[in-house]
C-alpha positions in Angstrom: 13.5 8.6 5.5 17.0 6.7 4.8 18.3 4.6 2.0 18.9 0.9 2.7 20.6 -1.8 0.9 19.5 -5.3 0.3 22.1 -8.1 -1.6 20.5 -10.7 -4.2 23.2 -13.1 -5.7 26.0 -10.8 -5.6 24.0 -7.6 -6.8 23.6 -4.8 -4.4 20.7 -3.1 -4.4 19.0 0.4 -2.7 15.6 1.1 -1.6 13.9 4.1 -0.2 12.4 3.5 3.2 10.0 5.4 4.4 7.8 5.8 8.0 4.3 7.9 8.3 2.2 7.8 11.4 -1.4 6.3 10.3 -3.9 6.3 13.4 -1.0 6.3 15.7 0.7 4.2 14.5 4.1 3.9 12.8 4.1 2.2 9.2 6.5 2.0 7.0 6.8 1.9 3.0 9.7 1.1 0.5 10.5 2.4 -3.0 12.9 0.7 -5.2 16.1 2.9 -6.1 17.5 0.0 -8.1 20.8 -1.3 -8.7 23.6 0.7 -6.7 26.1 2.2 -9.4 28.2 4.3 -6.7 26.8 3.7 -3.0 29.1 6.9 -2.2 27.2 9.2 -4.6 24.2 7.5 -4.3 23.9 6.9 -8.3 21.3 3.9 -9.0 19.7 2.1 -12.2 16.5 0.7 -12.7 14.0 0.2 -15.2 11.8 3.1 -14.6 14.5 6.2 -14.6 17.5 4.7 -16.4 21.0 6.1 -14.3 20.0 8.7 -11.7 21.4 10.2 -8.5 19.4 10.4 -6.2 19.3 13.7 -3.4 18.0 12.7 -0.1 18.0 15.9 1.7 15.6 17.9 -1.6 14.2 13.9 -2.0 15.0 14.6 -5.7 16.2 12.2 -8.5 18.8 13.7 -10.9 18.8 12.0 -14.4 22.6 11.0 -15.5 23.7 11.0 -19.0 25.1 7.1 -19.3 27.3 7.8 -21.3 29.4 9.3 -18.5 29.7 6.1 -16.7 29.8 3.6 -19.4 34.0 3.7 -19.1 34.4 3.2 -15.4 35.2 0.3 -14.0 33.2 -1.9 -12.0 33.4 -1.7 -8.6 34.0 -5.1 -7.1 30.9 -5.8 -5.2 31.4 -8.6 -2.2 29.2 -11.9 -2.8 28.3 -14.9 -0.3 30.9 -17.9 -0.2 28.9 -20.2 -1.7 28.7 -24.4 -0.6 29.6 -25.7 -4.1 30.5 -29.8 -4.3 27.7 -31.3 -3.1 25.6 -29.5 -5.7 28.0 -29.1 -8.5 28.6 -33.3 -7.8 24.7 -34.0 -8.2 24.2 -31.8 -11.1 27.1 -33.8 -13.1 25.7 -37.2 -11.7 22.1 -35.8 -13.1 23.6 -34.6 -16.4 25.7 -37.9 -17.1 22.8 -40.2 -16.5 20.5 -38.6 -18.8 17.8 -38.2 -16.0 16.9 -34.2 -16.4 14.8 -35.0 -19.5 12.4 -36.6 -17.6 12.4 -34.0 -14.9 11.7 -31.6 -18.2 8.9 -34.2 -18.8 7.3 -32.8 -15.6 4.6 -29.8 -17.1 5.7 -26.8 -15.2 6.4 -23.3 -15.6 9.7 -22.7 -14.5 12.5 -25.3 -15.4 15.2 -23.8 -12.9 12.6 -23.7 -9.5 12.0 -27.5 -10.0 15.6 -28.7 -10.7 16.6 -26.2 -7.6 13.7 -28.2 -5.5 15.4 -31.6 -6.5 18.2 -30.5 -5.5 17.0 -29.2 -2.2 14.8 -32.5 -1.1 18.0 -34.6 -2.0 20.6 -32.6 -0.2 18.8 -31.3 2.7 16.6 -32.9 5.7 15.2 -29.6 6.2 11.7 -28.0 6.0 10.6 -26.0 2.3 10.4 -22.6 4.3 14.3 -22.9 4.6 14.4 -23.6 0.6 15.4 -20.3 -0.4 18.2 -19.5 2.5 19.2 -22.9 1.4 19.4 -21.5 -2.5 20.8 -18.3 -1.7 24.2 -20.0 -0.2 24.3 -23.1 -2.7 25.9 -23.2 -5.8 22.5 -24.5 -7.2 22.1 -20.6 -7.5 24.4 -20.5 -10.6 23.4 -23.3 -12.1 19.8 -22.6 -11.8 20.0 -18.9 -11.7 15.8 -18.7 -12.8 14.7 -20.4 -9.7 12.7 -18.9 -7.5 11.7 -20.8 -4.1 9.6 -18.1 -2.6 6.9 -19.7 -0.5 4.6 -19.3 -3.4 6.5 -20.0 -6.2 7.8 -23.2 -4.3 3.6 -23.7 -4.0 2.4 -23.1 -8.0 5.2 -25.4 -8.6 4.3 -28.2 -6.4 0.7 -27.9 -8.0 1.9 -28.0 -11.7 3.5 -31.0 -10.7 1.2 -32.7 -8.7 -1.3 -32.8 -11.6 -2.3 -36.2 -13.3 -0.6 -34.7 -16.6 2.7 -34.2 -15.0 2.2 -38.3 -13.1 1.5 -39.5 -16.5 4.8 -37.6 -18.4 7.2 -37.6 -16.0 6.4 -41.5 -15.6 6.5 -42.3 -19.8 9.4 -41.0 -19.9 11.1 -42.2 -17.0 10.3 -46.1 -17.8 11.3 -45.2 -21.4 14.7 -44.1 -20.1 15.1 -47.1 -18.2 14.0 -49.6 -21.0 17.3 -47.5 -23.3 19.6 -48.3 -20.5 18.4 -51.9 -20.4 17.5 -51.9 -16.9 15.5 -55.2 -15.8 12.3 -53.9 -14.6 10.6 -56.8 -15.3 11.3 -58.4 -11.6 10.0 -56.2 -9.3 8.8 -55.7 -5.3 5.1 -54.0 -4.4 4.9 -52.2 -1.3 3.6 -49.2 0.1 4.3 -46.6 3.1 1.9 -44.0 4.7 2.1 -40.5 4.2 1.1 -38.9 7.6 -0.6 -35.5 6.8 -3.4 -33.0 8.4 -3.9 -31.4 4.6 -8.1 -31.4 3.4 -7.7 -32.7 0.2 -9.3 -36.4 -1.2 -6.1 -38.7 -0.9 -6.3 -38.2 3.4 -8.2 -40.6 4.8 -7.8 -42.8 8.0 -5.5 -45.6 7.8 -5.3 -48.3 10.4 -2.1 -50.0 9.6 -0.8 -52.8 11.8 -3.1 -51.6 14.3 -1.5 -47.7 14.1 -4.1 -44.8 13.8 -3.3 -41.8 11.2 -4.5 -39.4 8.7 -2.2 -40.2 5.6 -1.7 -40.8 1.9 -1.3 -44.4 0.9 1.9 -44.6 -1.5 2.5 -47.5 -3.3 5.8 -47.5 -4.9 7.3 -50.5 -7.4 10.8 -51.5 -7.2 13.7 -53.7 -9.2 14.3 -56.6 -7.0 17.7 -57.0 -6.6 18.9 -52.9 -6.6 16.2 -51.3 -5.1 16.0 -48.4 -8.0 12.5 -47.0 -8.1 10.0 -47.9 -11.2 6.9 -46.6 -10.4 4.9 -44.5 -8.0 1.4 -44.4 -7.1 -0.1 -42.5 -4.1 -3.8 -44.0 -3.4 -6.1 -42.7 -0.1 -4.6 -43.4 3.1 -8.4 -45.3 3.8 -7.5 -47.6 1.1 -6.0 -51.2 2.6 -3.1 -52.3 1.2 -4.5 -55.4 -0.4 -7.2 -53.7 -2.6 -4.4 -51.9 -4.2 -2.3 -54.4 -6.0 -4.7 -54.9 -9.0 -5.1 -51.1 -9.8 -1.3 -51.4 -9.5 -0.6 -53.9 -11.7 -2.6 -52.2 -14.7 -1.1 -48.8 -14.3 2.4 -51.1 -15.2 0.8 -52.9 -18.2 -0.4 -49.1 -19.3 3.0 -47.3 -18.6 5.0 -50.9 -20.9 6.4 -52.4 -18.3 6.9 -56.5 -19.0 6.5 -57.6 -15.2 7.3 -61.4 -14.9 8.0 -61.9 -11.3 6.9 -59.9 -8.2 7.5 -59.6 -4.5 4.9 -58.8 -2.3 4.1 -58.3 1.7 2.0 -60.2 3.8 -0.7 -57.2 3.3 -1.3 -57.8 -0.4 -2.2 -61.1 0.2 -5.9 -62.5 -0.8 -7.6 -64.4 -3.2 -8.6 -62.1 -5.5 -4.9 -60.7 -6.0 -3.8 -64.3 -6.1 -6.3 -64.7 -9.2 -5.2 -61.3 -10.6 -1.4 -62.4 -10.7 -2.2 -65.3 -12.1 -4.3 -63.8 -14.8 -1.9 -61.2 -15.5 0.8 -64.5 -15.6 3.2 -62.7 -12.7 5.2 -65.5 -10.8 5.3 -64.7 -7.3 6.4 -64.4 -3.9 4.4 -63.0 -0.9 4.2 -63.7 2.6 1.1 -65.4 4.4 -1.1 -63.7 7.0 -1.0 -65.5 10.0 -4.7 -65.5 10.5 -5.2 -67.8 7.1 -6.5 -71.5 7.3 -4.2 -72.5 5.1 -1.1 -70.6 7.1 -2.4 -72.2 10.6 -2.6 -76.2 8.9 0.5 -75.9 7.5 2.2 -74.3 11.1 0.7 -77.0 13.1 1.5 -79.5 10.9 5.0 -78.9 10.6 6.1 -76.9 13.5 7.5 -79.8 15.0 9.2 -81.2 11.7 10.9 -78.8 10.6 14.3 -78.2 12.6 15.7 -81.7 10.6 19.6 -81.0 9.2 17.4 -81.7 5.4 15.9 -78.8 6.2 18.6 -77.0 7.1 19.3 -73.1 4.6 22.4 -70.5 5.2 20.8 -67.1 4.7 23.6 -64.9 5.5 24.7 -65.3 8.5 21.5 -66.9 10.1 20.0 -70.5 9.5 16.7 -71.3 8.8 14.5 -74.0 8.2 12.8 -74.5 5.0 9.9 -77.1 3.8 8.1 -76.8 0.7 4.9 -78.0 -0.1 2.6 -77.9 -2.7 -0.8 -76.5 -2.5 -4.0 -74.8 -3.9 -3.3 -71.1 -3.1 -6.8 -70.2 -4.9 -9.2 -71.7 -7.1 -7.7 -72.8 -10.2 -4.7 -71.6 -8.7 -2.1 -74.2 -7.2 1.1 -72.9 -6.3 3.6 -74.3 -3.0 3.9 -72.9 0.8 7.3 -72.3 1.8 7.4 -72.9 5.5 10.1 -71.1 7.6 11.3 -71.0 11.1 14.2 -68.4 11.7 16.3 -68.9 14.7 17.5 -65.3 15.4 14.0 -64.1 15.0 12.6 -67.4 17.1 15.3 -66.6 20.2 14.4 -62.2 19.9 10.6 -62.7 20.2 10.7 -65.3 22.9 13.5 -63.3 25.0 10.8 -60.1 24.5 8.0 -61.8 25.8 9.7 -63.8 29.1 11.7 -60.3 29.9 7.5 -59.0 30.2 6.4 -61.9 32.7 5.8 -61.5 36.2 8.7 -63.4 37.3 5.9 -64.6 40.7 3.8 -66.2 37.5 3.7 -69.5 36.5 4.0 -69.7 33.0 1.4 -71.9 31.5 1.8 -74.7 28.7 -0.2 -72.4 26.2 2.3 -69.7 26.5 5.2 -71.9 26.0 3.3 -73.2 22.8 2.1 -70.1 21.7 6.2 -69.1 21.9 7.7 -71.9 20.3 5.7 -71.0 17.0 7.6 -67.6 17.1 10.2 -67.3 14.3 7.5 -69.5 12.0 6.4 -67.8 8.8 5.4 -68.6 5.6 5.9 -67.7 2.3 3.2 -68.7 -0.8 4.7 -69.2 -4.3 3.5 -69.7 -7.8 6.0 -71.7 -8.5 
């Protein structure tokens, strides 16, 4: 039996450890001493006995009068250097832009655990069972000195959060913050991301994406245009294709107020149905055609060979490509106009790729030389 000493954020405290031999076997058992008063003496404080010494050769505690030790002076107890700017910078940056009230919007128990786990997923590329090591030497530990990221706390939190009560909060008054600051989040871009996971619950499903097998969440997120600052998230089952999601989407905005008037979309949100639902909803927009469309293959062979013309000439950035608009009936009742593009940086990449993979012994045929002087073409469909 011998005393040891454990330090929690500064605090130095004693415990009684123990060892008894149970069916051969050596296993050991702590009692809590408390806080050390006087290591030398071995005087401690806890809840249970008030001040006591404690006697480890009678194994006795001796009750102290408090009094006594009221006057002295406190021993200066050593503490961890702590990492402080990075966390003391994004606390300030938090504070000044108004954004922890709708982190208090999230329904949780403990306040300090989830601003402590914000902190953590920001600052650190590292796994949640390093959280609390993490905590321990950050200066997050003073300014959230409630926060507990135990393995267990760290997974009630995550629950609280998780629920449709906290999406639905954290979300009302996160839009309503950005409507105060007059952010424009009425011209936005749709598109999603998988999730890979292994975790039984309903949102995993298999996604074939681009041809790539995986168990994943599907999550759609919405953002402004032109900064890239997030509006809205919604996480769907990785099963779910991209294109059955936009309407669902596009409600969930209308519920939470946001005035969307122009939207950006990828070449996997594009069918007629969504088509009809944008125009319903009257959302301009842009999205990219699937190269397996009618309409996308006319259009190519039509004006493959038409459209590197000077007229047709655009500067985007540093690259050039060629542009031709036309108009056309993107859906019933829905005419809109086919933007189609050839980039020559992308054209020259895909081509070098696939000669570098040809048998140099091979003749090429005329169908492969066709097949890459399409690459580069793409096209984009438009409502206006």
């Amino acid at each position: 039996m011998h005393i040891g000493y454990d330090t929690k954020k500064g605090v130095e405290y004693g415990k009684l450890c123990c060892s008894h031999w149970v069916n051969g076997k050596d296993k050991k058992t702590y009692i809590n001493l408390g806080r050390v008063i006087d290591k030398e003496k071995h005087i401690f404080k806890n809840r249970q006995r008030g001040l006591f010494q404690y006697l480890p050769e009678q194994d006795e505690y001796l009750l102290l009068d408090e009094s006594e030790y009221a006057s002295m002076p406190a021993k200066p107890t050593s503490s961890l250097i702590l990492n402080f700017g990075d966390a003391w910078f994004l606390h300030q940056y938090l504070k000044n832009s108004g954004l922890p009230k709708c982190i208090e919007a999230v329904h949780c128990s403990h306040k300090d655990t989830v601003f402590a786990l914000v902190q953590f997923y920001i600052l650190n590329q590292l796994s949640l069972c390093h959280a609390r090591d993490w905590y321990e030497h950050s200066y997050a530990s003073i300014l959230y000195p409630q926060a507990s990221l135990s393995s267990q706390r760290i997974s009630e939190q995550l629950t609280q959060i998780g629920s449709e009560e906290s999406y639905r909060s954290f979300f009302n008054s996160y839009i309503d913050h950005m409507k105060k600051h007059n952010e424009d989040i009425s011209n936005i871009l749709i598109d999603s991301t998988g999730l890979p996971n292994s975790i039984h619950f309903p949102l995993t499903g298999v996604s074939n994406h681009n041809g790539k097998i995986s168990n994943e969440v599907r999550l759609i997120y919405v953002t402004q245009e032109k900064t890239g600052i997030p509006v809205f998230l919604r996480a769907v089952q990785g099963s779910v294709p991209d294109v059955l999601t936009v309407s669902g989407t596009i409600s969930e905005l209308e519920e939470n107020g946001v005035p969307i008037s122009e939207a950006l979309l990828d070449a996997g949100y594009y069918s007629m149905d969504n088509i009809k639902t944008l125009y319903k909803a009257k959302v301009r927009f842009v999205c990219r055609m699937k190269q397996n469309l009618i309409l996308y293959k006319e259009l190519a062979s039509q004006y493959r060979d038409k459209l590197e013309r000077p007229e047709n000439m655009v500067k985007f950035g540093k690259r050039i490509v060629y542009i031709q608009k036309r108009k056309v009936n993107l859906a019933e009742g829905c005419p809109g106009y086919a933007y189609i593009c050839l980039d020559l940086a992308r054209k020259a990449m895909e081509t070098t790729q696939k000669l570098n993979h040809l048998d140099p012994k091979e003749d090429v045929s005329d169908e492969l030389f066709e097949a890459l002087a399409s690459e580069g073409m793409f096209v984009l469909a438009s409502s206006r």
